[in-house]
PyMOL CGO cylinders between C-alpha atoms (Angstrom):
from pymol import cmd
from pymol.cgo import CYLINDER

trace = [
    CYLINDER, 121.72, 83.67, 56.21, 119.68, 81.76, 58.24, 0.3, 1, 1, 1, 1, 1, 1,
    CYLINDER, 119.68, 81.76, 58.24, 118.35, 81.85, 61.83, 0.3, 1, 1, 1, 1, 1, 1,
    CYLINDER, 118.35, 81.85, 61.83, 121.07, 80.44, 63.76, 0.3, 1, 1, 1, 1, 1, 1,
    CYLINDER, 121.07, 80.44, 63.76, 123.70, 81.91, 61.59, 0.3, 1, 1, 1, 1, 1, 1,
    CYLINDER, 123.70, 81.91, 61.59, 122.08, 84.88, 62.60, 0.3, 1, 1, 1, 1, 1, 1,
    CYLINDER, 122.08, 84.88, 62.60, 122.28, 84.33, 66.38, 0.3, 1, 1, 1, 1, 1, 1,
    CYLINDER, 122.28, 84.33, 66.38, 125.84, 83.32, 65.82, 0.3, 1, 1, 1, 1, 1, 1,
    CYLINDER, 125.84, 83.32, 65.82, 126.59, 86.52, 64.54, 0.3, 1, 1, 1, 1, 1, 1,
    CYLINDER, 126.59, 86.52, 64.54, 125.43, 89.05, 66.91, 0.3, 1, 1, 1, 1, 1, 1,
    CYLINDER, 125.43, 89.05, 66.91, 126.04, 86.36, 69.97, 0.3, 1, 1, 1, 1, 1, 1,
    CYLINDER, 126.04, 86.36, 69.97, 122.43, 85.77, 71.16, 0.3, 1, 1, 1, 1, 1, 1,
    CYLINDER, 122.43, 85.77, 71.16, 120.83, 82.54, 72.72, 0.3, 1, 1, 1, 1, 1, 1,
    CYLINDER, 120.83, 82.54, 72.72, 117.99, 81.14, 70.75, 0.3, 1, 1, 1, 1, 1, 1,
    CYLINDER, 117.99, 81.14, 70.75, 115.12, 83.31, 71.47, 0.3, 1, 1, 1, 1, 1, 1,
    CYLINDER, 115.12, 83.31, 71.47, 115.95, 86.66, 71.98, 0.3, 1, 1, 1, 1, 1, 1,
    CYLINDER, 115.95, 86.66, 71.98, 113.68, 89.73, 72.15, 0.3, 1, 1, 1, 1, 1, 1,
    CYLINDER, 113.68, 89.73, 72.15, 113.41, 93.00, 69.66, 0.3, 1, 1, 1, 1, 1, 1,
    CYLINDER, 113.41, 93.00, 69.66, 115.20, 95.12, 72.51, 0.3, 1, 1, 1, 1, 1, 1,
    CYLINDER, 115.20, 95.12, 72.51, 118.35, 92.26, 72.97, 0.3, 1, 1, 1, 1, 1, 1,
    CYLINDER, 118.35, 92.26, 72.97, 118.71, 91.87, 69.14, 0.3, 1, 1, 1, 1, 1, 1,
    CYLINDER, 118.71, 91.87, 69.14, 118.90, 95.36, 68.45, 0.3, 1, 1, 1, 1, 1, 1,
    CYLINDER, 118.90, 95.36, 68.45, 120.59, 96.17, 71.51, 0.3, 1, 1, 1, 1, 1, 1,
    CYLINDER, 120.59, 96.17, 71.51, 123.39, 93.43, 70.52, 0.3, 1, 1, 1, 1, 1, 1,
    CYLINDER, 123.39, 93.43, 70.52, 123.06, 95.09, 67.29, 0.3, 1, 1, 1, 1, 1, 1,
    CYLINDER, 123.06, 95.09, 67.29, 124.30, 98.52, 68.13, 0.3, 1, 1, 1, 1, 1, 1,
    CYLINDER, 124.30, 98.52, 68.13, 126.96, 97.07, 70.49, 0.3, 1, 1, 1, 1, 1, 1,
    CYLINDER, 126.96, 97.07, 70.49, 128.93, 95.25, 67.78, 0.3, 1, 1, 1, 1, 1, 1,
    CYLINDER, 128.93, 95.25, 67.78, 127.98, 97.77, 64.67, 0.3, 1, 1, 1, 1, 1, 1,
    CYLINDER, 127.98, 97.77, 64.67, 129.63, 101.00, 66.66, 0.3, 1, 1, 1, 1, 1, 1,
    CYLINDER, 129.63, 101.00, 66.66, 132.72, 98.67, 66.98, 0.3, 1, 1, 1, 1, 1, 1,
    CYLINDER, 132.72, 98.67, 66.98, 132.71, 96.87, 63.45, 0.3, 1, 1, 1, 1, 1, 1,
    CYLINDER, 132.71, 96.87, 63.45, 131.39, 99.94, 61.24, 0.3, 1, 1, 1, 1, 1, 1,
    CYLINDER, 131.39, 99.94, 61.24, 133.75, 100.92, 58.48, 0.3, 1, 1, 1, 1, 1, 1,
    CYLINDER, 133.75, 100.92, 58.48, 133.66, 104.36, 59.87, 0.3, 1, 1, 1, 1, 1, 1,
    CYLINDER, 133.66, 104.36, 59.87, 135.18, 102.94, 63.18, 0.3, 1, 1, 1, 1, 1, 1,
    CYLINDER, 135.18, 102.94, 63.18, 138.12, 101.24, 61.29, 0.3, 1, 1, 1, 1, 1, 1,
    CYLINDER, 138.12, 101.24, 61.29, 135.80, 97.58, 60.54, 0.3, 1, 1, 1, 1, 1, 1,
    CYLINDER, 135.80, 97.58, 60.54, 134.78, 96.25, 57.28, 0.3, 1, 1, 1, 1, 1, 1,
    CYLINDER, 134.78, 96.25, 57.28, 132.12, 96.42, 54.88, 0.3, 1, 1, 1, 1, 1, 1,
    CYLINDER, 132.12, 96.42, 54.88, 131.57, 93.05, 55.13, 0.3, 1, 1, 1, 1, 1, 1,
    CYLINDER, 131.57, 93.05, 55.13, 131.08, 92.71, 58.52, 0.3, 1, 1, 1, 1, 1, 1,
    CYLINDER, 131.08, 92.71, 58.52, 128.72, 95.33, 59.05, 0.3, 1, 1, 1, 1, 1, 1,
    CYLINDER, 128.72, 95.33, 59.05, 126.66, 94.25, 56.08, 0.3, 1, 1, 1, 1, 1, 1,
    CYLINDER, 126.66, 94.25, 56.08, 126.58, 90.85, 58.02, 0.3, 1, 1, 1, 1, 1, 1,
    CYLINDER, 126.58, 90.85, 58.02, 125.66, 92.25, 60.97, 0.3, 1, 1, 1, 1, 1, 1,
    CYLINDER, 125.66, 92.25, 60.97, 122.91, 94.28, 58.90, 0.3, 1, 1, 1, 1, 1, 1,
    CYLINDER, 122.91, 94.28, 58.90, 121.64, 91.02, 57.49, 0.3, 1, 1, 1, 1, 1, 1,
    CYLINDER, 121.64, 91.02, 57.49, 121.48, 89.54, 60.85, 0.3, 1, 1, 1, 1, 1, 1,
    CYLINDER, 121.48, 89.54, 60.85, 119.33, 91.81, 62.64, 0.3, 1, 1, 1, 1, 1, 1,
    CYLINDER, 119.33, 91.81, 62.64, 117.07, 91.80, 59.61, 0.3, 1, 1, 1, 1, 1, 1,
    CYLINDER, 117.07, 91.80, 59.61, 116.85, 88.02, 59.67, 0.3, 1, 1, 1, 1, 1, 1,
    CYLINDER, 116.85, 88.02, 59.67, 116.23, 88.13, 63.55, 0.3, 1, 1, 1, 1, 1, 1,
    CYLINDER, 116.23, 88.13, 63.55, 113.65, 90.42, 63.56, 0.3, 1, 1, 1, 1, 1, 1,
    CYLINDER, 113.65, 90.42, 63.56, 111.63, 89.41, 60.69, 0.3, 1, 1, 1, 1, 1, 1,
    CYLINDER, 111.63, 89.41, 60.69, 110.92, 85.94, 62.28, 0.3, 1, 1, 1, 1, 1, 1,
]
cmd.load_cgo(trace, "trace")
């Protein structure tokens, strides 16, 4: 995944801070988590995402 895959996936504009990305983060995880009747795969995306975002 790259960046702007990344930004696409947890809906943030181009240069967002730590607290925004892992704010967005939580937002969409407590709705998408398998646990809350979401997938595996889209929590492992949004996983992958907030790694990607906050490595760079």
């Amino acid at each position: 995944m790259d960046r702007a895959e990344a930004l696409r996936v947890l809906d943030l504009p181009a240069n967002p801070s730590r607290e925004s990305i892992q704010s967005a983060y939580l937002r969409l995880i407590h709705k998408l988590h398998p646990d809350q009747g979401g997938s595996t795969y889209l929590a492992a995306r949004l996983n992958e995402a907030r790694q990607v975002l906050l490595k760079g």
